[in-house]
C-alpha angles and dihedrals in degrees: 000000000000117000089246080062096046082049111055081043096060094044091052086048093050085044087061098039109129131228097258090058090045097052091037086049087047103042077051087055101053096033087060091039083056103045090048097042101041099064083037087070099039112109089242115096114254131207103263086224095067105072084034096053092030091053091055098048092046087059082052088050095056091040108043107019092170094058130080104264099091087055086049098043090052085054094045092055094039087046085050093056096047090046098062104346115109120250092238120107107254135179087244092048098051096042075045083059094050093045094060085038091061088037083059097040100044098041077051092063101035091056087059088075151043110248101234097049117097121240135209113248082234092067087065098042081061096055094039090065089058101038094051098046083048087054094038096052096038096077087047103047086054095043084055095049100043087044087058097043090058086053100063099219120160120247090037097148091050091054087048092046087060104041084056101052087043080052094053082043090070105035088047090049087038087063087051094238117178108230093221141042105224107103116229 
């Protein structure tokens, strides 16, 4: 096949994308927009190769949602704020945090599907229950833990474990997955 050939058949597949790829693709986008450019503003010094390689990776994202550049974006930028950021809980870091939530979960449910089928809004109601119970309980889940870590109780890890699998609870009954395989 030619590239004039590649090429036509892209553009035709584009043509055909549904509404549910193009939101997830775009919520993807900005998600990724806002996770490189949000450190990039803090008054800490940042490593230059973030927003260039994040950028790169983000175009990758968008592009290829079943590949492994989404996984490898979320640990560049996470790897870019260890790296300088202070340890402290702040308002970018925790938007930062959502940012890189809705990446995960958009490039999920993209994956899920070739870019050029169409896809059933309803498709798309299913996954949005999930995904908004997972960003709503994020903030809250860190709030919690970095509330008990400046406590100082004992057993605080503990405490932070099981918030976070009560998290993964709701998010997993939210879906509507069944807990077993036999069928009824």
């Amino acid at each position: 096949m030619s590239g004039a050939e590649k090429l036509t058949q892209w553009l035709s597949q584009a043509q055909s994308t549904g509404t549910a790829t193009w939101l997830a693709r775009s919520a993807i986008a900005l998600a990724g927009v806002v996770a490189v450019v949000l450190p990039g503003w803090q008054t800490w010094d940042q490593l230059d190769a973030v927003p260039i390689v994040g950028s790169l990776l983000l175009v990758a994202c968008v592009l290829l949602p079943d590949s492994l550049a989404a996984l490898v974006f979320i640990l560049v930028v996470c790897f870019g704020w260890l790296m300088r950021a202070p340890n402290e809980l702040s308002w970018s870091l925790v938007v930062t945090g959502i940012a890189l939530l809705v990446v995960h979960l958009a490039s999920a449910f993209a994956a899920q599907i070739p870019s050029y089928a169409v896809v059933d809004r309803q498709a798309l109601r299913r996954w949005l229950l999930p995904a908004t119970v997972a960003l709503l309980l994020g903030p809250v889940v860190a709030l919690a833990a970095a509330v008990v870590r400046g406590a100082g109780v004992r057993g605080s890890l503990l405490v932070t474990v099981g918030a976070l699998a009560a998290a993964t609870a709701v998010v997993w009954f939210a879906s509507g997955q069944p807990l077993g395989d036999r069928e009824d």
